[in-house]
Every structure is written in structure tokens, then in C-alpha cells.
DSSP file (Angstrom, degrees, kcal/mol; ACC not computed):
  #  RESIDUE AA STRUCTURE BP1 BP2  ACC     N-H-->O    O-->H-N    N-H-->O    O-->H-N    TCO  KAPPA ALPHA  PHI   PSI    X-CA   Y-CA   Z-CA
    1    1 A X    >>        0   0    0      0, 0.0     4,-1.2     0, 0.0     3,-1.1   0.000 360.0 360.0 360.0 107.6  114.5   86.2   93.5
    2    2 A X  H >>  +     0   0    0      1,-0.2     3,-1.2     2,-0.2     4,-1.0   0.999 360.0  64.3 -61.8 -55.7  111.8   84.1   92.0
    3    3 A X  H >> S+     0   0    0      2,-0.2     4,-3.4     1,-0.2     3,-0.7   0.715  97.9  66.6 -39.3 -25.4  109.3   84.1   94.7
    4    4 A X  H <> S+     0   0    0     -3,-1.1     4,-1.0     1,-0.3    -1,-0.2   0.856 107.2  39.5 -19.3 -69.0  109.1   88.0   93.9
    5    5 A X  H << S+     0   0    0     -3,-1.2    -1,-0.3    -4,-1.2    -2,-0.2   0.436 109.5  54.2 -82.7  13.8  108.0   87.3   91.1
    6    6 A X  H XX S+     0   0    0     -4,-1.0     3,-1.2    -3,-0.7     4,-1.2   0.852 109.8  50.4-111.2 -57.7  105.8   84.5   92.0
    7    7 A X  H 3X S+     0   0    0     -4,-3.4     4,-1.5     1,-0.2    -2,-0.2   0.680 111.3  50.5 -73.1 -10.7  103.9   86.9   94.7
    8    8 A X  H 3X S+     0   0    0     -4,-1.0     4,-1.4     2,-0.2    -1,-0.2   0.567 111.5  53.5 -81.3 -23.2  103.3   90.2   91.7
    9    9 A X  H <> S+     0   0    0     -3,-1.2     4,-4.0     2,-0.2    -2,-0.2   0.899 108.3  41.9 -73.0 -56.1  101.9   87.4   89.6
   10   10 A X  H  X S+     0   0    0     -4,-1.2     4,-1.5     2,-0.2     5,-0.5   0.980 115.2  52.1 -56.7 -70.1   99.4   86.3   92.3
   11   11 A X  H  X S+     0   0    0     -4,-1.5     4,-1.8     1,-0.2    -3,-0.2   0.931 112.2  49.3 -56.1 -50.3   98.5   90.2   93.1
   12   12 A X  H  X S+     0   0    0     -4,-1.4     4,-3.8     2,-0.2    -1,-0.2   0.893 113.4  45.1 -36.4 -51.7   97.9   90.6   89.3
   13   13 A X  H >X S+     0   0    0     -4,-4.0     4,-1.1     2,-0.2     3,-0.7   0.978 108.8  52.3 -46.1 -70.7   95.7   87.6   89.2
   14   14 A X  H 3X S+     0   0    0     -4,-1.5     4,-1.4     1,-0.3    -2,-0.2   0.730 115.7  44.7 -58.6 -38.9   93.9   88.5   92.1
   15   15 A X  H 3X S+     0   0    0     -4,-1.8     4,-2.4    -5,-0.5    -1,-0.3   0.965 109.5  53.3 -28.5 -80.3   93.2   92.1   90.4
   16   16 A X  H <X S+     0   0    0     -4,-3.8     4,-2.1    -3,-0.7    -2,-0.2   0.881 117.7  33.6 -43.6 -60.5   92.5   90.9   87.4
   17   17 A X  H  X S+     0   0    0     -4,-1.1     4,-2.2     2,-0.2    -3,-0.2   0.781 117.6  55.7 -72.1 -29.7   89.6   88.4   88.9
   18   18 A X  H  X S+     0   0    0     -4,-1.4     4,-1.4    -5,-0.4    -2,-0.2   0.962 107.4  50.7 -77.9 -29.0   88.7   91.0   91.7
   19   19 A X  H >X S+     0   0    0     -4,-2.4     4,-3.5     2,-0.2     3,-1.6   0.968 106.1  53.8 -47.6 -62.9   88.1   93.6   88.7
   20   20 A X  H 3X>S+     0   0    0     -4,-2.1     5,-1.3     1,-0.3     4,-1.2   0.828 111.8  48.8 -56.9 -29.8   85.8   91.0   86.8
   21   21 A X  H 3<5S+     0   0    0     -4,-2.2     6,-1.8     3,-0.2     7,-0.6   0.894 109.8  47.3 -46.9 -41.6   83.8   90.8   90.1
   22   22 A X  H <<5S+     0   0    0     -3,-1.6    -2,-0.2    -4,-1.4    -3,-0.2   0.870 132.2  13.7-106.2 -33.7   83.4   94.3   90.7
   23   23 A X  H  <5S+     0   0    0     -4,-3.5     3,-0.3     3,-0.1    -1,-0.2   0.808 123.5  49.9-118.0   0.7   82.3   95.2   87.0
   24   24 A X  T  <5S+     0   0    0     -4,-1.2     2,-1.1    -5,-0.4    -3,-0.2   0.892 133.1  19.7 -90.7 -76.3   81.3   92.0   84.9
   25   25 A X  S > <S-     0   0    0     -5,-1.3     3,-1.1     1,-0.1     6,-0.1  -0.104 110.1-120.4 -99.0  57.4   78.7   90.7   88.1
   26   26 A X  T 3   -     0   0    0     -2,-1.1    -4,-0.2    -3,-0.3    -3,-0.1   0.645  58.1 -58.1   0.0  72.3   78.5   94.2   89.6
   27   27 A X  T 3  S+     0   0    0     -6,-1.8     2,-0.4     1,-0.2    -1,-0.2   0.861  79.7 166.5  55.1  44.1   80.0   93.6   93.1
   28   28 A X    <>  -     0   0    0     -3,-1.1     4,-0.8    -7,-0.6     3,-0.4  -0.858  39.9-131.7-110.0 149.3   77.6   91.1   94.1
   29   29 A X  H  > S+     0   0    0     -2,-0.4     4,-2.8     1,-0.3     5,-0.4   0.876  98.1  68.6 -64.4 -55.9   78.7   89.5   97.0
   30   30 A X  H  > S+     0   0    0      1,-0.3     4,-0.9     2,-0.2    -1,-0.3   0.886 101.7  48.8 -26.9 -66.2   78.2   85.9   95.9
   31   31 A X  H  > S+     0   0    0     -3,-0.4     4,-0.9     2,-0.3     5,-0.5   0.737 110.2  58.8 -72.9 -22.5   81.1   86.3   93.2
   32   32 A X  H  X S+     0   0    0     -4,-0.8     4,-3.8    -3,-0.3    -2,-0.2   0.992 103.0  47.5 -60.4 -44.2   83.2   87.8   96.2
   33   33 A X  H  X S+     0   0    0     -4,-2.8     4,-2.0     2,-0.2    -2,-0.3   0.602 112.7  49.5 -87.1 -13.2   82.9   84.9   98.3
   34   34 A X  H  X S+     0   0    0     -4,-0.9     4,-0.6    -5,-0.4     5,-0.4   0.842 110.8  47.5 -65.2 -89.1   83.9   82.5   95.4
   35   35 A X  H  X>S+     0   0    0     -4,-0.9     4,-3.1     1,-0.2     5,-0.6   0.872 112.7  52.7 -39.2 -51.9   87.0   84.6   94.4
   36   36 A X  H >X5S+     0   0    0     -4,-3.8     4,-2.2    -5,-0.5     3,-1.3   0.865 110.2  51.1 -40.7 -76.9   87.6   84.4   98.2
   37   37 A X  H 3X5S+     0   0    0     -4,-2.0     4,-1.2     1,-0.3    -1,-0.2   0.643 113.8  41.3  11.7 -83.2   87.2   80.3   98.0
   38   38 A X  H 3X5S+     0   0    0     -4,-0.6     4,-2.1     2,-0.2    -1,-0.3   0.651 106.2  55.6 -84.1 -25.6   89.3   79.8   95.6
   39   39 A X  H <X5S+     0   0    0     -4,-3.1     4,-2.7    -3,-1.3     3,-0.3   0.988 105.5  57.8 -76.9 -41.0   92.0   82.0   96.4
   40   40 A X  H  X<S+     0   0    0     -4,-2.2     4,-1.4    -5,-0.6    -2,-0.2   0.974 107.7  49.2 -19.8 -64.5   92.2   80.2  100.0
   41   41 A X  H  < S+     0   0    0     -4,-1.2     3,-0.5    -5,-0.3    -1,-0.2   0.921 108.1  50.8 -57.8 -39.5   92.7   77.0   98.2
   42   42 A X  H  < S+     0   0    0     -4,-2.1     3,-0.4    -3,-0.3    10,-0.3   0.990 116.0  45.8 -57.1 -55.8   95.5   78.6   95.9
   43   43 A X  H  < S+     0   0    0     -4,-2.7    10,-0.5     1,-0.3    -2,-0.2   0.553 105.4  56.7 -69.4   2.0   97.3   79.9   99.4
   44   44 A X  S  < S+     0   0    0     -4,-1.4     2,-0.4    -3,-0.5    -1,-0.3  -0.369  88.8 100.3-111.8  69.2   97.0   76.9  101.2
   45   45 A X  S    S-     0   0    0     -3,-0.4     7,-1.1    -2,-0.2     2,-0.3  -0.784  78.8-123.5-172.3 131.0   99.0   75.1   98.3
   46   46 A X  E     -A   51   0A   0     -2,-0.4     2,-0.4     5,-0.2     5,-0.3  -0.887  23.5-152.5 -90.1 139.3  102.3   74.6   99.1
   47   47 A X  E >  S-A   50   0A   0      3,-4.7     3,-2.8    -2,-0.3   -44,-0.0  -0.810  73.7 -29.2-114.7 118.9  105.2   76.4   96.3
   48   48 A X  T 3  S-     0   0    0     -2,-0.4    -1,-0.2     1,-0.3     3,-0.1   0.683 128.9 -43.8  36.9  54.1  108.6   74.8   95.9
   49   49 A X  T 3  S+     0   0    0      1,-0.2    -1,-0.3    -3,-0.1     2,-0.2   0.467 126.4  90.1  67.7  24.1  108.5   73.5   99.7
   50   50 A X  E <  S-A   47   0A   0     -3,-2.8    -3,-4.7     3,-0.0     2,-0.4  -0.801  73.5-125.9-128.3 167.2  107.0   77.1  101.2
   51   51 A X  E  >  -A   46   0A   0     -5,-0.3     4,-1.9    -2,-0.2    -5,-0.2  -0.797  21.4-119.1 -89.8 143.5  103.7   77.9  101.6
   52   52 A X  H  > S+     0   0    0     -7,-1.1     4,-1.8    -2,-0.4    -6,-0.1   0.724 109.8  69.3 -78.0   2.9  102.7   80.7  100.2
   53   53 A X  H >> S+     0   0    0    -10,-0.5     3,-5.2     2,-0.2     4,-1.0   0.984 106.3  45.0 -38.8 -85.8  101.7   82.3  103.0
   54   54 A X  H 3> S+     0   0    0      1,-0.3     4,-1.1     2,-0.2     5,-0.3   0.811 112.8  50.8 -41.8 -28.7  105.5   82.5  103.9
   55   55 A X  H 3X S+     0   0    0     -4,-1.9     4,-1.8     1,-0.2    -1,-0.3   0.967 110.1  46.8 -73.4 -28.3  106.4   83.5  100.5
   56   56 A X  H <X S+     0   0    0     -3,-5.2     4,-2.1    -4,-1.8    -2,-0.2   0.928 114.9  50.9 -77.7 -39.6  103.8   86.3  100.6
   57   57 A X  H  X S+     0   0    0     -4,-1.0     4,-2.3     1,-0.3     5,-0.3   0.921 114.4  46.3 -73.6 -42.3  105.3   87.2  104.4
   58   58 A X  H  X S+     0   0    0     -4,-1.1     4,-2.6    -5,-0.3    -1,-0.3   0.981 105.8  53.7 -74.8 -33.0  108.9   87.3  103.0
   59   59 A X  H  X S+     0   0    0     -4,-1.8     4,-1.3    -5,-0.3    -1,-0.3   0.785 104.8  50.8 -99.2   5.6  108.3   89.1  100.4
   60   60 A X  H  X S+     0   0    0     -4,-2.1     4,-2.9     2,-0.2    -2,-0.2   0.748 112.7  58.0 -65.0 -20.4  106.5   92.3  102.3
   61   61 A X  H  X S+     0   0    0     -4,-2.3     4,-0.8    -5,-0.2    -2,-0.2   0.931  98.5  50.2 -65.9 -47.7  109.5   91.9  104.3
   62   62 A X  H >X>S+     0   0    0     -4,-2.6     3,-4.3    -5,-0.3     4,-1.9   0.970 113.6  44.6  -6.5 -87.4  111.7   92.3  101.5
   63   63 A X  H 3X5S+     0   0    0     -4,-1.3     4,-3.5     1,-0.3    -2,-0.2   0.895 113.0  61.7 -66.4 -53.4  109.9   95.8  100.2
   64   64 A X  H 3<5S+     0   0    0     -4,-2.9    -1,-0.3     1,-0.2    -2,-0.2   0.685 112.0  26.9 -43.6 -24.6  109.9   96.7  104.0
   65   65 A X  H <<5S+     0   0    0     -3,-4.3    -2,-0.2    -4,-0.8    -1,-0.2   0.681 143.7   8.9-115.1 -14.3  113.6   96.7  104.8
   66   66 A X  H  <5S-     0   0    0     -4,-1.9    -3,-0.2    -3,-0.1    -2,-0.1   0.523  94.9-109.5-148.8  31.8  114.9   97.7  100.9
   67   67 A X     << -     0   0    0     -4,-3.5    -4,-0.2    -5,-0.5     2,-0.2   0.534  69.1 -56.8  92.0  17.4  112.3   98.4   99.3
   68   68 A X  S    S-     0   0    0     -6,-0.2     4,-0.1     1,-0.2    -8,-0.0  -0.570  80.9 -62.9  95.6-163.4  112.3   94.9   96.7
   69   69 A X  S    S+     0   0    0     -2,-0.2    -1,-0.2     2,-0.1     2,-0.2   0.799 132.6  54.0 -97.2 -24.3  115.2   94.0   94.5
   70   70 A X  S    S-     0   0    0     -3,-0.2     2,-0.3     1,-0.1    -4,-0.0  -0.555 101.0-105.7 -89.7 159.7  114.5   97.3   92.7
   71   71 A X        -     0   0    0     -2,-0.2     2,-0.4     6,-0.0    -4,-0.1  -0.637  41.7-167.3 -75.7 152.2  114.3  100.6   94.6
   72   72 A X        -     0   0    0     -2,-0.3     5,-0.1    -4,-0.1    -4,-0.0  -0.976  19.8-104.1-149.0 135.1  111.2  101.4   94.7
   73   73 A X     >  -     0   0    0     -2,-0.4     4,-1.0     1,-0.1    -6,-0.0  -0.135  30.6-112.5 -49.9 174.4  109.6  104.8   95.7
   74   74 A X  H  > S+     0   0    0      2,-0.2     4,-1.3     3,-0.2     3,-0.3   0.862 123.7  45.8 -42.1 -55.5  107.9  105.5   99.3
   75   75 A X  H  > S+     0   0    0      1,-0.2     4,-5.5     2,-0.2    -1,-0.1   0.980 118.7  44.9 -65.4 -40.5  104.2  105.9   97.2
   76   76 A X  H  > S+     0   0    0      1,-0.3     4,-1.9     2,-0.2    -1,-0.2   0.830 110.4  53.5 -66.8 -33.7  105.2  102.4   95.1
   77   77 A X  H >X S+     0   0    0     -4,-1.0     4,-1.8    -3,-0.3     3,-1.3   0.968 109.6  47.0 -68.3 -73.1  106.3  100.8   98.2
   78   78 A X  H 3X S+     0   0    0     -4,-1.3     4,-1.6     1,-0.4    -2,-0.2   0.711 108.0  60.2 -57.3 -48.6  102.8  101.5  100.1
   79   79 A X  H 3X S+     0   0    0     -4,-5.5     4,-0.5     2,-0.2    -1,-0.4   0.729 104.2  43.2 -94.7   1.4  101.2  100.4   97.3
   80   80 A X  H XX S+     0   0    0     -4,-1.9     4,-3.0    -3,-1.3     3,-0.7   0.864 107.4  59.4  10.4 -79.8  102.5   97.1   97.2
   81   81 A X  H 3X S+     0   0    0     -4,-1.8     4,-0.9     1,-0.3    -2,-0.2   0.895 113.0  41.8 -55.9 -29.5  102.1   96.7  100.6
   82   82 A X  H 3X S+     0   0    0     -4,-1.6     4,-0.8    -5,-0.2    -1,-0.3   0.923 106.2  55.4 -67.5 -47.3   98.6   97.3  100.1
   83   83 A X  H << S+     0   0    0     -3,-0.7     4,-0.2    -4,-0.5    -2,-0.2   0.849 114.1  44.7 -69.3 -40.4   97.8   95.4   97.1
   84   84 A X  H  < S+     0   0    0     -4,-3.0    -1,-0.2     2,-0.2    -2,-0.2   0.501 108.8  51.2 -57.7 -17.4   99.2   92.4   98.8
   85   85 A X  H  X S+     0   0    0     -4,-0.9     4,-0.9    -5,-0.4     5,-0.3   0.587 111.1  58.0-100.9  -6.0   97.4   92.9  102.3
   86   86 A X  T  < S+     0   0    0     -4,-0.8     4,-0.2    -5,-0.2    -2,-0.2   0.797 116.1  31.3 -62.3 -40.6   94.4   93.3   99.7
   87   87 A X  T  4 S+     0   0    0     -4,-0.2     4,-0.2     1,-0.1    -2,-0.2   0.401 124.6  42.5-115.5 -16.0   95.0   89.7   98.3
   88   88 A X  T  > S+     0   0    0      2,-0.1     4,-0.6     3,-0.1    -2,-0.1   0.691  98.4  63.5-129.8   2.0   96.3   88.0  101.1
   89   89 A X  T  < S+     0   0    0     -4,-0.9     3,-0.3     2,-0.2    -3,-0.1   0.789 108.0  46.8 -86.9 -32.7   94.0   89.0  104.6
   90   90 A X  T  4 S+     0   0    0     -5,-0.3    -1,-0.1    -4,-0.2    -2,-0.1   0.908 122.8  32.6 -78.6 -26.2   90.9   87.6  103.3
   91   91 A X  T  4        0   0    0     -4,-0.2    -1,-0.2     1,-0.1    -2,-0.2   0.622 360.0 360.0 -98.3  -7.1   92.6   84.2  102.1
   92   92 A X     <        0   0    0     -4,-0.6    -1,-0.1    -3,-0.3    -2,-0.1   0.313 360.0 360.0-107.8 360.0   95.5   83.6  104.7
């Protein structure tokens, strides 16, 4: 399921750049609200004829009813769901 991997690529980014905020310009708000910006602009970008809103929605739905293409523990599951509702309520 590509879009799987197309929404773990996007939570990595979004990691990755929220990490260089938090210690490179030490959490200053100014560099939030950029990474915020611009990730808006990624998620309102339509993917292979979904948005990725929907891709992001489909695939917590996935991890919710079997847990992703992999099993995936209860802790791994939660954090997912987390790491994505991290990356995707401020921009969606």
C-alpha cells in the first residue's frame, strides 16, 4: 500500500524539520509557524488524485482496525497515531 508509505515519509519529514526547530533555532516560535506554513501548503497538495488529508485519514484508519500492513504492537500503534495527529492537526 503505497500511500503507507507515503504518510511514514511525511511523519519523518515533519520530525526531522520539527527537530531542527526545537534545537538548531531553539523553539522559537517564529520557525514554528514557518514549518507550520509550509506544511499546510504540502497537505493541501493533491497526491495521485487524493488529497493528502484523505490519505493521512485512511491511513490512521488502517492502524486502527489492523494495526497497518504489519502487526504492529498496542505501544507502536499509539505512537503512530500520535506522531501523525502531531503532523497533521496543525496543518489539515
Amino acid at each position: 500500500m503505497c500511500f503507507q508509505v507515503f504518510v511514514r515519509k511525511v511523519i519523518e519529514l515533519h520530525d526531522k524539520y520539527l527537530a531542527y526547530v526545537n534545537d538548531c533555532f531553539s523553539n522559537h516560535t517564529l520557525f514554528h509557524k514557518a514549518l507550520k506554513e509550509e506544511f499546510e501548503v504540502f497537505f493541501n497538495k493533491g497526491v495521485a488524485g487524493s488529497s493528502s488529508t484523505e490519505l493521512l485519514a485512511t491511513y490512521c484508519d488502517n492502524i486502527l482496525k489492523k494495526g497497518g500492513s504489519e502487526k504492529m504492537s498496542d505501544e507502536a500503534v499509539e505512537d503512530m497515531l500520535e506522531k501523525e495527529k502531531t503532523c497533521s492537526v496543525d496543518f489539515v
